[in-house]
C-alpha positions as CSV (number, residue, x, y, z in Angstrom):
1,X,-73.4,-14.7,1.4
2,X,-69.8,-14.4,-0.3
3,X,-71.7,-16.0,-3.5
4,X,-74.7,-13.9,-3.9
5,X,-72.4,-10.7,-3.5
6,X,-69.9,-12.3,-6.2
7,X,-73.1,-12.5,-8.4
8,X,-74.6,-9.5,-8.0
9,X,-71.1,-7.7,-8.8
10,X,-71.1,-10.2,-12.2
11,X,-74.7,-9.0,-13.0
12,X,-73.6,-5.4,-12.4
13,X,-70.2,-5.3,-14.5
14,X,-72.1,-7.7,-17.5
15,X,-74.6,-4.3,-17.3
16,X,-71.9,-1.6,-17.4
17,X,-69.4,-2.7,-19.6
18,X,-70.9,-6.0,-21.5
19,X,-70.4,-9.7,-20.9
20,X,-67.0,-10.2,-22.4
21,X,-65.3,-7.0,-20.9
22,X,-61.5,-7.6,-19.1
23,X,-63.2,-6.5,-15.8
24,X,-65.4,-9.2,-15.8
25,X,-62.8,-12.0,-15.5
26,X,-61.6,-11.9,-11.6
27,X,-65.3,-12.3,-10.4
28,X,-65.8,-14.6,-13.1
29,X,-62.8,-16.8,-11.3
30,X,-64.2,-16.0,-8.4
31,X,-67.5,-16.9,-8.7
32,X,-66.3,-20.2,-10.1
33,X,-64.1,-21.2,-7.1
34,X,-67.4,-20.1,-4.8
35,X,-69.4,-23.0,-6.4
36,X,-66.6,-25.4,-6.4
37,X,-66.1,-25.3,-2.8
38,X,-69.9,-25.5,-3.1
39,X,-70.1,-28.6,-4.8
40,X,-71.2,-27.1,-8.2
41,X,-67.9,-28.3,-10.2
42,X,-69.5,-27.9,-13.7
43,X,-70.4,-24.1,-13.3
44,X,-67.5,-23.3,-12.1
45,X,-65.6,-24.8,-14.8
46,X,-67.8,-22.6,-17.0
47,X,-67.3,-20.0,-15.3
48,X,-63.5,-20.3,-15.5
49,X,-63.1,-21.3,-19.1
50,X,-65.4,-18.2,-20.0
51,X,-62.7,-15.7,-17.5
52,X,-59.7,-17.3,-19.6
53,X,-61.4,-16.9,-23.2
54,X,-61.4,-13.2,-22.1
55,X,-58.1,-13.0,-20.8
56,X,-56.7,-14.9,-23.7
57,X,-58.2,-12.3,-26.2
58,X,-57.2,-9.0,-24.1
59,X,-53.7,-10.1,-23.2
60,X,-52.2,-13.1,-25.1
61,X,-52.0,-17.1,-23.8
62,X,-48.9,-16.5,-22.4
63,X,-49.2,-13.1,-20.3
64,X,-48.7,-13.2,-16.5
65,X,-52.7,-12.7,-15.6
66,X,-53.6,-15.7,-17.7
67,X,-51.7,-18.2,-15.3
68,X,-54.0,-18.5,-12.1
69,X,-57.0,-19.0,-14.6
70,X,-55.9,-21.6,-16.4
71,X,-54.3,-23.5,-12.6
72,X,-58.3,-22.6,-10.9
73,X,-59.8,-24.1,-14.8
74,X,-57.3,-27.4,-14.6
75,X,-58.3,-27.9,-11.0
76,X,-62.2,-27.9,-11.6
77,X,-61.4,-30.5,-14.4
78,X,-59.4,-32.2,-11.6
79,X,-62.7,-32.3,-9.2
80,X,-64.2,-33.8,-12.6
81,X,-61.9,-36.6,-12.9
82,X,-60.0,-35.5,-15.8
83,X,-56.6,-35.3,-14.7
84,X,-54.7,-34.9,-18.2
85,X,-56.6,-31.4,-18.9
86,X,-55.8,-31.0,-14.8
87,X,-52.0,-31.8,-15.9
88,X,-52.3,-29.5,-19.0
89,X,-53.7,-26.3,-17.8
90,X,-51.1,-26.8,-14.5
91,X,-48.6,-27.5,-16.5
92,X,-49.5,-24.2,-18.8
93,X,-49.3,-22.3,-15.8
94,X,-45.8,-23.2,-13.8
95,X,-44.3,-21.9,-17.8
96,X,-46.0,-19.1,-17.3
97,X,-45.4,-18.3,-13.6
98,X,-41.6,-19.8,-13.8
99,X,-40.4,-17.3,-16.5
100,X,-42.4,-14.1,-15.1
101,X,-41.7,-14.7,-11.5
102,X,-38.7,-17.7,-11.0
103,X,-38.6,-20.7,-9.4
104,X,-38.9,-20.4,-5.9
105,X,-41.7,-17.6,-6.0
106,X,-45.3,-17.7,-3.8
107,X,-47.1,-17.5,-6.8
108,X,-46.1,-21.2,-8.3
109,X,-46.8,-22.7,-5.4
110,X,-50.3,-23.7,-5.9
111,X,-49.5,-24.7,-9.9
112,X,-46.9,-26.9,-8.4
113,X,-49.9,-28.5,-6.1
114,X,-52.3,-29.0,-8.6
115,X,-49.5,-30.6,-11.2
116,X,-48.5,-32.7,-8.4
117,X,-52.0,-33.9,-7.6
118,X,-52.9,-34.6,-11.4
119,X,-49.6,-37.2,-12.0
120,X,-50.4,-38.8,-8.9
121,X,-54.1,-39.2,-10.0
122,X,-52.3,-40.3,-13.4
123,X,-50.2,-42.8,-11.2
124,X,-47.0,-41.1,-11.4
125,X,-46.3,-40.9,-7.4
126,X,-42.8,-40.0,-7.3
127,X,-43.1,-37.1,-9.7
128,X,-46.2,-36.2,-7.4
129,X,-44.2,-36.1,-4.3
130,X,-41.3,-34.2,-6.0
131,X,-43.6,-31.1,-6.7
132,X,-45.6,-31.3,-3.2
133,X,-42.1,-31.0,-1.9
134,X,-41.3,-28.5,-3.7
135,X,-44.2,-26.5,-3.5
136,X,-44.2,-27.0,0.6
137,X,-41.0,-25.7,0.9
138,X,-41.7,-22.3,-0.9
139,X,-44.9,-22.2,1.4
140,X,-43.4,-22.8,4.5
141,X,-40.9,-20.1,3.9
142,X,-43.1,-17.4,2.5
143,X,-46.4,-18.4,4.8
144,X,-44.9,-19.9,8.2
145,X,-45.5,-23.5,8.6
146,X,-48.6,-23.4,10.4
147,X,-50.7,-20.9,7.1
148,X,-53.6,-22.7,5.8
149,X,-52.2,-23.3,2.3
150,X,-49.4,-25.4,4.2
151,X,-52.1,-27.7,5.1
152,X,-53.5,-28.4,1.9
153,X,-50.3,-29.4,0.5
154,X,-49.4,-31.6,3.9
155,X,-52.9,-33.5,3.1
156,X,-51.6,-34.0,-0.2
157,X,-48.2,-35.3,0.1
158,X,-49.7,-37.8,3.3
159,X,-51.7,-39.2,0.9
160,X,-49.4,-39.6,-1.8
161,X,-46.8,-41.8,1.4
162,X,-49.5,-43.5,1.4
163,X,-49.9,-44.6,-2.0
164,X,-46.3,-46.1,-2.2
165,X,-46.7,-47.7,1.1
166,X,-45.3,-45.0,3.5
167,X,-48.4,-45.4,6.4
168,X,-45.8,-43.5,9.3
169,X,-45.6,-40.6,7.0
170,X,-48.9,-40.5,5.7
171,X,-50.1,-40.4,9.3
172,X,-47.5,-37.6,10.5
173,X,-48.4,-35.5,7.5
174,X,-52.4,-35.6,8.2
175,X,-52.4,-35.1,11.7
176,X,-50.2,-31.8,11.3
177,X,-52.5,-30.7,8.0
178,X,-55.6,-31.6,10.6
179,X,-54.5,-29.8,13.3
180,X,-54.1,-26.5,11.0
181,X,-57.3,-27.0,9.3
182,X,-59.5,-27.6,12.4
183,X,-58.0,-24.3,13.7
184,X,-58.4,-22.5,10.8
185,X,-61.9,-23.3,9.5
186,X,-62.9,-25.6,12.7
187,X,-64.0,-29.1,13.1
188,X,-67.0,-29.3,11.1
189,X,-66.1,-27.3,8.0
190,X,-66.2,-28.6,4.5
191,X,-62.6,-28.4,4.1
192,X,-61.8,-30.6,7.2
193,X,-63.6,-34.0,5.3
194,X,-61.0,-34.8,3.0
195,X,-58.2,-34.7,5.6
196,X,-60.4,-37.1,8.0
197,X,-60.6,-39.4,5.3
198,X,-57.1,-39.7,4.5
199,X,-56.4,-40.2,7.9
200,X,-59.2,-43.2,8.0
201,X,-57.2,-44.6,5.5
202,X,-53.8,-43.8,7.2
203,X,-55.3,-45.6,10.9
204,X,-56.2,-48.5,8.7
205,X,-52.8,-49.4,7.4
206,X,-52.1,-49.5,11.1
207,X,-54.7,-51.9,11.5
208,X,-56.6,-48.8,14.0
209,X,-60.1,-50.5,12.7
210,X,-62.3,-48.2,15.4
211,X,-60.4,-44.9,14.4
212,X,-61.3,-45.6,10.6
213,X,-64.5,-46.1,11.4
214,X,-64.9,-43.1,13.2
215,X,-62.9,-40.7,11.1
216,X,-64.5,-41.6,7.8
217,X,-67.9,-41.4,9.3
218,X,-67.0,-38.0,10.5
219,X,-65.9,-36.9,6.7
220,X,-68.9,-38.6,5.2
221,X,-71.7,-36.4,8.0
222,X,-69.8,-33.6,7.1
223,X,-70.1,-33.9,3.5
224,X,-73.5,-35.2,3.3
225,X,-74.6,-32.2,5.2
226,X,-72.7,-29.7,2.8
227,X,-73.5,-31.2,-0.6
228,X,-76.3,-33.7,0.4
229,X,-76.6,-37.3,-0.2
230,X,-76.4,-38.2,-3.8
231,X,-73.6,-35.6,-4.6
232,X,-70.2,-37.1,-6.5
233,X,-68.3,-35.9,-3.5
234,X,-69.9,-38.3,-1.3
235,X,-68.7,-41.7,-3.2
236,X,-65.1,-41.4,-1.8
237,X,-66.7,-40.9,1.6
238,X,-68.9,-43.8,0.9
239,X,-66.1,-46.0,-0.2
240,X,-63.9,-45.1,2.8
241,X,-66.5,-45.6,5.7
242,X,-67.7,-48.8,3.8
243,X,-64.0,-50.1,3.6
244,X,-63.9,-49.5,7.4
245,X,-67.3,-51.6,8.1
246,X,-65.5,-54.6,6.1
247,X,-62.0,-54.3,8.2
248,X,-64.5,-54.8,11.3
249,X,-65.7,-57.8,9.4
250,X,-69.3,-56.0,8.3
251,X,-69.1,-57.1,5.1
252,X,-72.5,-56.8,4.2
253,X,-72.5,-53.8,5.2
254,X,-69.4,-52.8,3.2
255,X,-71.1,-54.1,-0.1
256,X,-73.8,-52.0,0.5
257,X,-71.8,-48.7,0.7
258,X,-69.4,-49.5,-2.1
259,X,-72.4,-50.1,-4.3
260,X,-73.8,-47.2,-3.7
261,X,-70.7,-45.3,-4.0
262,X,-69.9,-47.0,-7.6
263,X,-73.4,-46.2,-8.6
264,X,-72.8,-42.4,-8.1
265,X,-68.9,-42.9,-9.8
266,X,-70.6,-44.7,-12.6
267,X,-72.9,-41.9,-13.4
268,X,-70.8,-39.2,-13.1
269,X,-67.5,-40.2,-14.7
270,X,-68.3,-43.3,-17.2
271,X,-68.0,-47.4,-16.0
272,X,-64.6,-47.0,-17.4
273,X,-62.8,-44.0,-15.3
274,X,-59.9,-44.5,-13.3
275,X,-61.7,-43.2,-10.2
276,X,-63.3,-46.7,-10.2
277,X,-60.9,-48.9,-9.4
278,X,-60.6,-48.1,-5.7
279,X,-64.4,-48.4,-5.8
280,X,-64.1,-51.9,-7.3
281,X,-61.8,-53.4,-5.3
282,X,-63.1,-52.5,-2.3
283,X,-66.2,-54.0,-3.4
284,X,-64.2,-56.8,-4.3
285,X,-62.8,-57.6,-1.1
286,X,-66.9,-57.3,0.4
287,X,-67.6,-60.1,-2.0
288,X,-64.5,-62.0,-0.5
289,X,-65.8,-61.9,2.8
290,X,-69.2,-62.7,1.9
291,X,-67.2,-65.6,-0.1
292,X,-68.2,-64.8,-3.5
293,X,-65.3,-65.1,-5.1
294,X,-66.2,-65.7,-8.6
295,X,-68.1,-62.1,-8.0
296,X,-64.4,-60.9,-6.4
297,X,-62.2,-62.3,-9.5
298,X,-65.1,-60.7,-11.7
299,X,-64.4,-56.8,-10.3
300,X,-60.9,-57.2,-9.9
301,X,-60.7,-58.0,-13.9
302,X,-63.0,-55.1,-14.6
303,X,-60.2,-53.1,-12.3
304,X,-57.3,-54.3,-13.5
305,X,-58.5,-53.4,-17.4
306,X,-58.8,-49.7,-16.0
307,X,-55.3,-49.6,-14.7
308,X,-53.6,-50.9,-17.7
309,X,-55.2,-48.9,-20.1
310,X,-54.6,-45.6,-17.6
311,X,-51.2,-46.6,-16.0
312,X,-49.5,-49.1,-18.1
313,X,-49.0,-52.7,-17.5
314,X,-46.0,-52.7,-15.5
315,X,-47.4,-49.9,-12.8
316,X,-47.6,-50.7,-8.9
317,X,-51.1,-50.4,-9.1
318,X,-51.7,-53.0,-11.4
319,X,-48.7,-55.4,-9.6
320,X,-51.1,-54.7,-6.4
321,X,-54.1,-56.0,-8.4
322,X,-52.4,-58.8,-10.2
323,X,-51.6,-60.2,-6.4
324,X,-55.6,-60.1,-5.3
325,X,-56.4,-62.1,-8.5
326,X,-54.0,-64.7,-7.6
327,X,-55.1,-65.1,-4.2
328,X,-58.7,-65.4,-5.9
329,X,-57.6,-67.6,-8.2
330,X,-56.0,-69.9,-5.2
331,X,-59.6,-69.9,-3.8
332,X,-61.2,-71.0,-6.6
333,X,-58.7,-74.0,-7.3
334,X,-57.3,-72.4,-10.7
335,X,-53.3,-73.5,-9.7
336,X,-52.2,-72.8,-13.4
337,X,-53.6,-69.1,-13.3
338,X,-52.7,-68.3,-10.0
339,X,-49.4,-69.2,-10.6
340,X,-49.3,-67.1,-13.8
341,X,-50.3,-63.7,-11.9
342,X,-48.1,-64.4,-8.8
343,X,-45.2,-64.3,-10.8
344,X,-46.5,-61.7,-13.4
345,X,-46.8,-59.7,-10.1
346,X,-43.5,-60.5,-8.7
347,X,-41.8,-59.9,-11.8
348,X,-43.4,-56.4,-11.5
349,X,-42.6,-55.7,-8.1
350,X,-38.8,-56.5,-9.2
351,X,-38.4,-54.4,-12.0
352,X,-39.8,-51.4,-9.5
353,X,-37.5,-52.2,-7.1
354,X,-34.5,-52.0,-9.7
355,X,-35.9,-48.7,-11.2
356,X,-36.3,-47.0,-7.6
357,X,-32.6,-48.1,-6.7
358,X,-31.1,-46.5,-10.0
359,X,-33.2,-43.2,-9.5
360,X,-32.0,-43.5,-5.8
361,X,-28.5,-43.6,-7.0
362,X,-28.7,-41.2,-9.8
363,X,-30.4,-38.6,-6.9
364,X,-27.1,-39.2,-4.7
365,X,-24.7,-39.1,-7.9
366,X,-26.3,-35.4,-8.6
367,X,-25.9,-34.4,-5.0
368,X,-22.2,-35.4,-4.7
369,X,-21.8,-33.2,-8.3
370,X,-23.3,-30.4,-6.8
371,X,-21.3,-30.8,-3.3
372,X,-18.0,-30.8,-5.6
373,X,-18.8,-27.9,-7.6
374,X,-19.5,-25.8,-3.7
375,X,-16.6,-27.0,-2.5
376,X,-13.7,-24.7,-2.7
377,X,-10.9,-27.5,-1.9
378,X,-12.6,-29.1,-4.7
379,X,-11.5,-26.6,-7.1
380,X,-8.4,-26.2,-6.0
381,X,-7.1,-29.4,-6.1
């Protein structure tokens, strides 16, 4: 309903003062948030890029108005897999929004969110988590802890604990961001899915193989009845409930999901985007338990390729990988490979460890600075 009345003021304005007039531009942005939540990604990045050409011309790249367009812009590239334009156009935006309105204002909040989301897409966790943090504490003050827009950012830092291995947080976080949503929109609502399927994935860390199950096939029925079934949203709910069939030992089963789910990835972002390499391991580890391991080794190389060109060679992704291909490797007799990756991967893992020890120690070396400088016995002495 909200849609068709969005569109018939677009129509209307287009009439009355011509396609590429200034009052166009907020149902433009709009409009093209409408069909994201809708599904319809490409439209509204259209939409969006049109709203900022026009905002661009009337007022200048770097005016106050221009900011939320180009964060609602990078976040449809975002939902298209392209996180560096995601990363740019946030990016863009916090400039913008930092110098108009300072730090700490309501308005950078979401920019922070979207940045955030985009490095840790990019595989930059840390600097992921530093924003969410950031960002959640300027909502929680100016919203209350319980607003809507607290939950968005709680789903997004439990799933970024979870990607460096923190399964109690991850857990804590998506609970408290599923009990605002399913309040707030209720429990079969679009916007409930992803949060169900984070927690899938938090349950199974936990080794909780019947909750994984249930939540991801909760997400995927809710998606499938939203979008339908051959939508790009649906491969991430594909991969999820088919990851939960193969920690039940349904491995069959899992194969068949993951397949379908890479077949939709494949067609909508390239054989060669990031977003794969979930897809492909998963698959993978089906393979595995079907023994197939040639067939395993095979997609864990095709994986592994992704992560080093996206990542680098020396990211915890590809350290995580490099430690499945080893173990395949064991399987199939190679001694001399496996031996190779297992310390290629340890190596890794070490130099990690030492890098998050110094940034742990330079973090408590600034906060001892910064206690000294409020101190007033400090200065005194």
């Amino acid at each position: 309903m909200q849609q068709a009345l969005q569109q018939q003021a677009l129509s209307v304005l287009e009439k009355e003062y011509g396609v590429e007039h200034i009052k166009v531009v907020p149902v433009c942005v709009g409009l093209g948030n409408a069909h994201g939540m809708l599904g319809d990604v490409q439209l509204q990045r259209k939409l969006q890029e049109r709203a900022l050409a026009i905002q661009e011309q009337e007022y200048g790249c770097e005016h106050r108005t221009v900011a939320n367009t180009l964060r609602c812009l990078g976040n449809a590239f975002g939902a298209l897999g392209d996180a560096w334009q995601q990363k740019h156009f946030a990016e863009r935006a916090i400039e913008i929004q930092e110098r108009e309105y300072g730090p700490e204002h309501a308005e950078l909040a979401p920019s922070l969110r979207s940045l955030g989301v985009a490095l840790g897409s990019l595989g930059d966790v840390e600097k992921e988590l530093a924003l969410l943090t950031r960002c959640l504490a300027i909502e929680e003050r100016e919203f209350g802890v319980e607003h809507r827009q607290v939950a968005f950012t709680l789903r997004c830092m439990g799933n970024a604990h979870g990607a460096v291995g923190q399964p109690e947080k991850q857990l804590k976080l998506l609970e408290r961001a599923l009990s605002i949503e399913e309040r707030e929109f209720g429990k079969e609502h679009r916007e409930v899915a992803p949060v169900l399927r984070s927690l899938s994935y938090a349950h199974a860390a936990f080794g909780n193989a019947e909750q994984q199950l249930q939540l991801a096939q909760q997400a995927l029925a809710i998606d499938e009845r939203e979008y339908g079934s051959d939508h790009r949203f649906l491969a991430a709910d594909l991969r999820c409930v088919g990851c939960a069939h193969g920690a039940q030992g349904s491995f069959d089963k899992q194969r068949e999901l993951l397949e379908r789910a890479l077949d939709m990835e494949e067609r909508d972002y390239g054989p060669h985007h990031r977003i794969l390499t979930r897809t492909l391991k998963g698959l993978s580890s089906a393979h595995c338990g079907l023994g197939d391991v040639k067939l395993q080794l095979k997609l864990l190389e095709r994986a592994l390729a992704i992560e080093v060109r996206e990542y680098g060679a020396e990211h915890r992704e590809v350290a995580s990988t490099l430690r499945l291909m080893s173990s395949a490797c064991a399987t199939l007799g190679d001694t001399d490979r496996y031996e190779q990756l297992l310390a290629r991967a340890g190596a890794m893992q070490s130099l990690q460890s030492s890098r998050h020890q110094s940034l742990q120690e330079q973090r408590l070396e600034k906060r001892l600075r910064s206690e000294e400088t409020q101190d007033p016995k400090a200065e005194s002495k």
